[in-house]
C-alpha positions as semicolon CSV with decimal commas, in nm:
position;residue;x (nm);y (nm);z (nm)
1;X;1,498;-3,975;-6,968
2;X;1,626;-3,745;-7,212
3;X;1,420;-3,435;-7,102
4;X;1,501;-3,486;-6,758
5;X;1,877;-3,456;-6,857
6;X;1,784;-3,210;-7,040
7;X;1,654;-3,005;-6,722
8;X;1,962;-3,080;-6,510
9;X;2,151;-2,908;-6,753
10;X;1,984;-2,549;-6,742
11;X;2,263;-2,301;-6,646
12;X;2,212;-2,043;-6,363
13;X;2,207;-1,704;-6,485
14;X;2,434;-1,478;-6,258
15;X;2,268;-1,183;-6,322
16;X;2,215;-0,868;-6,079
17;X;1,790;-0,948;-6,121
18;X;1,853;-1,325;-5,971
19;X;2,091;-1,219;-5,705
20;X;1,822;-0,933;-5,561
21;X;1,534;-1,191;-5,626
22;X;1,701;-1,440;-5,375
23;X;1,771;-1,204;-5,116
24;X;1,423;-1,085;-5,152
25;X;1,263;-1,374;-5,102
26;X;1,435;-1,426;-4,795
27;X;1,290;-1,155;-4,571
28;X;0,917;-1,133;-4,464
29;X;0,741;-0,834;-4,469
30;X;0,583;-0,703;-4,123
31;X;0,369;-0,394;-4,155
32;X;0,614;-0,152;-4,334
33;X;0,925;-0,278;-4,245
34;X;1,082;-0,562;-4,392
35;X;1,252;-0,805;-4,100
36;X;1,499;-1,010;-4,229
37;X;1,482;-1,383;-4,114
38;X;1,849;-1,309;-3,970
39;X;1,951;-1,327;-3,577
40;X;1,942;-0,947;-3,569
41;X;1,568;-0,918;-3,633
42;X;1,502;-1,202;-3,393
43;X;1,719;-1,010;-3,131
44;X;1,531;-0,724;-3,193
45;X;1,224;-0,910;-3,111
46;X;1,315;-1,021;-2,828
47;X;1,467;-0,660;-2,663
48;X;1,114;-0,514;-2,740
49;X;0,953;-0,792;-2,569
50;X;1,166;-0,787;-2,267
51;X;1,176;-0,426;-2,268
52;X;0,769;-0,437;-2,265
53;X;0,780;-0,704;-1,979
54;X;1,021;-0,439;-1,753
55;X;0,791;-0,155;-1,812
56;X;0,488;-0,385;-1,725
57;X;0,704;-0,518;-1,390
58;X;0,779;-0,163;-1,307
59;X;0,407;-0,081;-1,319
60;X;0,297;-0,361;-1,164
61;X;0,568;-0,324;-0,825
62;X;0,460;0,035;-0,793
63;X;0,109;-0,103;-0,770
64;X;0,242;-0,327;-0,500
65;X;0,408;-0,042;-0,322
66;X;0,112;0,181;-0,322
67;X;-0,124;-0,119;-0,185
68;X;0,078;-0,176;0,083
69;X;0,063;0,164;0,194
70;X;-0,286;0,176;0,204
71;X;-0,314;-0,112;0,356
72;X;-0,079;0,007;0,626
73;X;-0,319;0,363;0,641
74;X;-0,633;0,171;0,679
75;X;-0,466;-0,043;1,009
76;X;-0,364;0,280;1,161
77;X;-0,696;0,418;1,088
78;X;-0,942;0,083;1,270
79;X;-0,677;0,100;1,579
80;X;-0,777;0,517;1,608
81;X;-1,127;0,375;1,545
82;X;-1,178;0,149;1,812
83;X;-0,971;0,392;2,080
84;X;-1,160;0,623;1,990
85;X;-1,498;0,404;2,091
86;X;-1,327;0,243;2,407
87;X;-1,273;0,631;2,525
88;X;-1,632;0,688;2,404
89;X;-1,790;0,389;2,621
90;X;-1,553;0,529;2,926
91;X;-1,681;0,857;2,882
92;X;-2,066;0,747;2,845
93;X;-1,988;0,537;3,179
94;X;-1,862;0,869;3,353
95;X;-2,168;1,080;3,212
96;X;-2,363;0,774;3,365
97;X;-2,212;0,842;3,702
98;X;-2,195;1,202;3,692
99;X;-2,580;1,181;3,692
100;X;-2,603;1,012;3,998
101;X;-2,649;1,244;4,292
102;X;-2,455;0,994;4,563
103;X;-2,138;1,005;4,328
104;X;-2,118;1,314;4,270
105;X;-2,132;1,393;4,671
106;X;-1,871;1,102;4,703
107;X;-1,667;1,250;4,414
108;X;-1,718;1,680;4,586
109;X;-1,618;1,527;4,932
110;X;-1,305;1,283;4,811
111;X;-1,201;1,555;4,513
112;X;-1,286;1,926;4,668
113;X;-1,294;1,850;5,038
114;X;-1,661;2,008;5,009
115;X;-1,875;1,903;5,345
116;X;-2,274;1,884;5,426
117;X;-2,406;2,078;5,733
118;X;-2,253;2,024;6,046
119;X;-1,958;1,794;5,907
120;X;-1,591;1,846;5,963
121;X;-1,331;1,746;5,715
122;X;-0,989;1,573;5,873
123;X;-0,725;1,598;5,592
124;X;-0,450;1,356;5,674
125;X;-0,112;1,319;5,527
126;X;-0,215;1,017;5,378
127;X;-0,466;1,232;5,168
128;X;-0,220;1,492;5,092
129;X;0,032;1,238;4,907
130;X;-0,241;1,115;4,717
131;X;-0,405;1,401;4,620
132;X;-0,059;1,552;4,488
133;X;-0,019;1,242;4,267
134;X;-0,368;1,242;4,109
135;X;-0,336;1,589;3,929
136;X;-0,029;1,420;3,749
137;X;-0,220;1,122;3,629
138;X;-0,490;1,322;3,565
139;X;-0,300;1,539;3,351
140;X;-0,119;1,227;3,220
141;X;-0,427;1,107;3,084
142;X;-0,607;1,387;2,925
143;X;-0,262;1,424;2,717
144;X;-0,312;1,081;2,543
């Protein structure tokens, strides 16, 4: 029991080589900078993770922003699609027409007042208001 007494009474040396020794052997070495295992290092940490995260959120909402636009381009771009193939089935219908011989008399008599042989055109008031109004929605429509 002696030695063990013995050991319990070794002195401390307060020397400048012990005090540097304990405060190096309290920081951990990362790469080449030391970090000290204090609350500044940890907050340090921490503001270079959360300052990563924003930069990735930033990234990642313009990315949002930039989909959504698209998305918006490619709707306006099917609904020009398909009015542009309902005015290309109404216009094969009208070629369709236009290549029958009886509606295209029909259309020359009703239209341009033309006659066959012998015939005389009546034009009646009637005919006269509604003539006036189909230039306008003709010209209505070839404007959409």
């Amino acid at each position: 029991m002696n030695q063990r007494q013995t050991n319990k009474s070794v002195t401390v040396i307060n020397e400048d080589f012990v005090k540097k020794t304990k405060k190096a052997s309290g920081t951990k070495r990362i790469g080449f900078i030391a970090w000290k295992s204090s609350s500044l290092g940890k907050a340090l940490a921490v503001a270079l993770v959360l300052a990563i995260s924003a930069v990735f959120l930033v990234q990642i909402a313009n990315q949002l922003i930039q989909l959504n636009t698209i998305n918006q381009s490619i709707v306006e771009a099917e609904a020009k699609v398909k009015a542009a193939q309902e005015k290309k089935v109404a216009l094969t219908q009208q070629v369709e027409l236009l290549q029958n011989p009886e509606y295209v008399a029909k259309l020359a008599r009703s239209e341009y007042y033309l006659s066959k042989k012998g015939e005389i055109i009546f034009s009646l008031p009637e005919d006269l208001a509604s003539n006036r109004s189909k230039p306008e929605a003709k010209g209505q429509s070839s404007n959409q």
